[in-house]
C-alpha positions in Angstrom: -17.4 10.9 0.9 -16.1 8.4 -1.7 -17.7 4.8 -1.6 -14.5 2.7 -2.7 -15.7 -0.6 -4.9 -15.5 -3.8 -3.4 -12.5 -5.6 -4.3 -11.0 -9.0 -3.5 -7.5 -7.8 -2.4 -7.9 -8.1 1.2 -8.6 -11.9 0.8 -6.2 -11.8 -1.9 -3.5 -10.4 0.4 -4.1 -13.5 2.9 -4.1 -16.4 -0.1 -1.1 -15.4 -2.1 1.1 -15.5 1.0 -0.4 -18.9 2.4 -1.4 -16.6 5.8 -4.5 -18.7 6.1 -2.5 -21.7 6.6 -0.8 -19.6 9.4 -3.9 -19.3 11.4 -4.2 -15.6 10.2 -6.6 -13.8 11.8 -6.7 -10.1 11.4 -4.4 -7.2 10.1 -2.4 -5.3 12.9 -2.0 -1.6 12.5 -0.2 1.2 15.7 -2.1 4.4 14.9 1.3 5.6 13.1 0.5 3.1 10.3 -2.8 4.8 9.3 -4.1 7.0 6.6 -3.3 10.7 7.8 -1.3 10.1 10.9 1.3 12.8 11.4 4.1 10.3 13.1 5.9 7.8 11.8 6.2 4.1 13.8 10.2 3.3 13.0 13.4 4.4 14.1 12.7 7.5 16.8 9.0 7.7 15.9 9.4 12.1 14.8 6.5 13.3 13.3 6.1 12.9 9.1 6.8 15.9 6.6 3.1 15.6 5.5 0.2 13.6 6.6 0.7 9.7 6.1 -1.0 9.5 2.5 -1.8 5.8 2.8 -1.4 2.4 5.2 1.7 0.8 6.2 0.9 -2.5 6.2 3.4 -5.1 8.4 1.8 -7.0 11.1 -0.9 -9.8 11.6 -2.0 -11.8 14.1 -2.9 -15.6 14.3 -6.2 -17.2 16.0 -4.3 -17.3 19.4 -3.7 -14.0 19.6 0.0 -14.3 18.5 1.5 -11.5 16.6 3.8 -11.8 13.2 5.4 -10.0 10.4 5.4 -9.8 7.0 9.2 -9.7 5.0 10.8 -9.2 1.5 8.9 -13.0 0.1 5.7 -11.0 0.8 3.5 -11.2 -2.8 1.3 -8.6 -3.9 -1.8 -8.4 -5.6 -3.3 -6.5 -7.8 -6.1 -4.4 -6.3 -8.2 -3.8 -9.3 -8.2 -4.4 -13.1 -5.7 -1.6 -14.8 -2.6 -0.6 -16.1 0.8 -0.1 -14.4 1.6 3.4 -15.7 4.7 4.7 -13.4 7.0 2.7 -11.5 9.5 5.0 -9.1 12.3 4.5 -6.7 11.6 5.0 -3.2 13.2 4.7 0.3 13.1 1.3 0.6 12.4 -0.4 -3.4 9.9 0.7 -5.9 6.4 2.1 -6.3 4.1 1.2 -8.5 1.6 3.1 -9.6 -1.7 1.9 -11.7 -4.5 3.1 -13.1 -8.0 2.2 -13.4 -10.0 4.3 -15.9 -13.2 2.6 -15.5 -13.4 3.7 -11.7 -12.5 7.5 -12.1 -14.4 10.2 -12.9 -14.8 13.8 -14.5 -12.5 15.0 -11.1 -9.8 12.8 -12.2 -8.4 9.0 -13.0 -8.3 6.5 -9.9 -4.9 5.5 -9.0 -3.2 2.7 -6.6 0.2 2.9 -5.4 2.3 0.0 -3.6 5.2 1.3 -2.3 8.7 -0.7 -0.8 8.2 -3.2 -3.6 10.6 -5.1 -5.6 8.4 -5.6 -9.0 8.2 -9.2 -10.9 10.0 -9.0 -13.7 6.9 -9.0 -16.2 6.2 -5.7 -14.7 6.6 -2.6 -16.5 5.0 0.6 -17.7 2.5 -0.1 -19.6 1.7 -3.5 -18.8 -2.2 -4.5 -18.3 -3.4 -6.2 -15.0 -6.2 -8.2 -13.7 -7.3 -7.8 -10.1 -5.4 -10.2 -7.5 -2.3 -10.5 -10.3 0.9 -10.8 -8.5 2.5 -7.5 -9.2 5.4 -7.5 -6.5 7.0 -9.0 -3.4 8.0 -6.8 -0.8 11.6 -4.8 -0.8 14.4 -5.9 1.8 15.1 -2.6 3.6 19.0 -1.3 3.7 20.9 -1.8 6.1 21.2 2.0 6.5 17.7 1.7 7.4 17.7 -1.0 9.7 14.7 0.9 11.6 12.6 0.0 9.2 11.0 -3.3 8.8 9.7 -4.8 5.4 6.0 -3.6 4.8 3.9 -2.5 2.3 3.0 1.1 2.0 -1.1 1.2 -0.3 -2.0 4.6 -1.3 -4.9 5.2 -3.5 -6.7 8.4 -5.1 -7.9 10.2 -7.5 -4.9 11.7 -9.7 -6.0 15.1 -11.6 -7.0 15.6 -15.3 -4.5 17.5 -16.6 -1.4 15.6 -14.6 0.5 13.4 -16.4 1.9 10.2 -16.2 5.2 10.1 -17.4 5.8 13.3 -14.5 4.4 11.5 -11.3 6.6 11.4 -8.0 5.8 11.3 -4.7 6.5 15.1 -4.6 3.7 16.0 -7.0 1.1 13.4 -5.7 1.6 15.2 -2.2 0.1 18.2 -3.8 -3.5 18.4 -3.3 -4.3 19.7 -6.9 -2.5 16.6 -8.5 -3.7 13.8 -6.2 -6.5 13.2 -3.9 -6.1 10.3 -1.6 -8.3 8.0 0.0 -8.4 6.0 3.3 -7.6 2.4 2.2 -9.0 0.9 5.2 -12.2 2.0 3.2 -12.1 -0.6 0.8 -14.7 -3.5 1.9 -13.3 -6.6 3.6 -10.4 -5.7 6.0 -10.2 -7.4 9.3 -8.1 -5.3 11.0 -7.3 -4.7 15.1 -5.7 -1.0 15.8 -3.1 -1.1 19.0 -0.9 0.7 21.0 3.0 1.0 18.9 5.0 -0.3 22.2 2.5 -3.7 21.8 4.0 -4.1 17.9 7.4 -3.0 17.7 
C-alpha cells in the first residue's frame, strides 16, 4: 500500500475559503462520493461507467451539526509542489492535471487532478506551483445539468513511464496500464464524517 506524504491541503482547503470563520467542522461525504464507489450521488443516482477514480468533494458541516455546500467562488489549492502539465475540458469546467516528479517513482510520475474547475488565469501548461497556491475556483454547472451541484472532483496516482503528457484524457487515465489511482482520503489530515445520501442531498 502507498503511504501518501503529508501535505497541508486539507487545512489549506478550510483557509482559502474562510470555512473556519464559518464554524467548519468536518468534510461531508454519501458513500457515492468516495474513491471506488460504483454509483453516482446526482440526478437518478445509476451506477458509474467505471469505478469512481477519486472524491467528490461538496459538503461540510459547522460545530452545530449544520450541514453546507460549497459553489463556483470555491478556491483551490495546490496539493503539492509541481507543475501543471495538462488542463482538459470536462462535464462540468476543466481539469487540471500536475505533476510532482520528486514524489514518483521507477513505476511512474505522481499526478493530481482537480476536476469541475474554472482555472485562474495565470494557470497554464507549464506553469510551476508551490503547495497551497490558488490554482482554481470551482466551475458553475450547466443548466443542462442542473443535477449536479458545484464540487470538486481530487484524483491522484501514479501516471506510467512511457505515457505522455501532451495525450492525457480521462479515457486513457481510466486504463489501468496508464494511471494508477489512489484513495485521497489517504492523504494525512482530513476530518471527514461519511453519511447516508438522503441526509445530504
Amino acid at each position: 500500500m502507498t503511504v501518501l506524504k503529508k501535505t497541508s491541503f486539507p487545512d489549506a482547503l478550510v483557509q482559502v475559503n474562510a470555512l473556519k470563520g464559518r464554524g467548519f467542522h468536518a468534510w461531508l461525504f454519501c458513500s457515492s462520493m468516495l474513491f471506488q464507489s460504483v454509483d453516482t450521488w446526482w440526478g437518478d443516482q445509476k451506477r458509474r461507467d467505471n469505478p469512481h477514480e477519486g472524491l467528490d468533494l461538496l459538503f461540510y458541516c459547522d460545530r452545530r451539526g449544520r450541514t453546507h455546500h460549497l459553489n463556483s467562488e470555491t478556491k483551490v489549492p495546490a496539493m503539492y509542489d509541481g507543475q501543471v502539465v495538462r488542463i482538459l475540458n470536462d462535464f462540468l469546467g476543466k481539469t487540471i492535471i500536475m505533476a510532482h516528479g520528486e514524489l514518483g517513482n521507477e513505476e511512474g510520475v505522481f499526478c493530481t487532478m482537480f476536476g469541475h474547475t474554472k482555472p485562474e488565469e495565470n494557470i497554464i501548461e507549464g506553469t510551476t506551483i508551490q503547495e497551497g497556491e490558488v490554482i482554481a475556483s470551482l466551475a458553475e454547472p450547466l443548466l443542462a445539468r442542473s443535477g449536479v451541484k458545484a464540487h470538486l472532483h481530487i484524483s491522484m496516482g501514479l501516471l506510467g513511464p512511457s505515457v505522455s503528457y501532451q495525450h492525457l484524457d480521462w479515457r486513457m487515465m481510466g486504463d489501468q496500464a496508464s494511471m494508477h489511482f489512489f484513495d485521497p482520503l489517504q492523504v494525512p489530515g482530513w476530518h471527514y464524517q461519511v453519511r447516508e445520501c438522503n441526509e445530504l442531498l
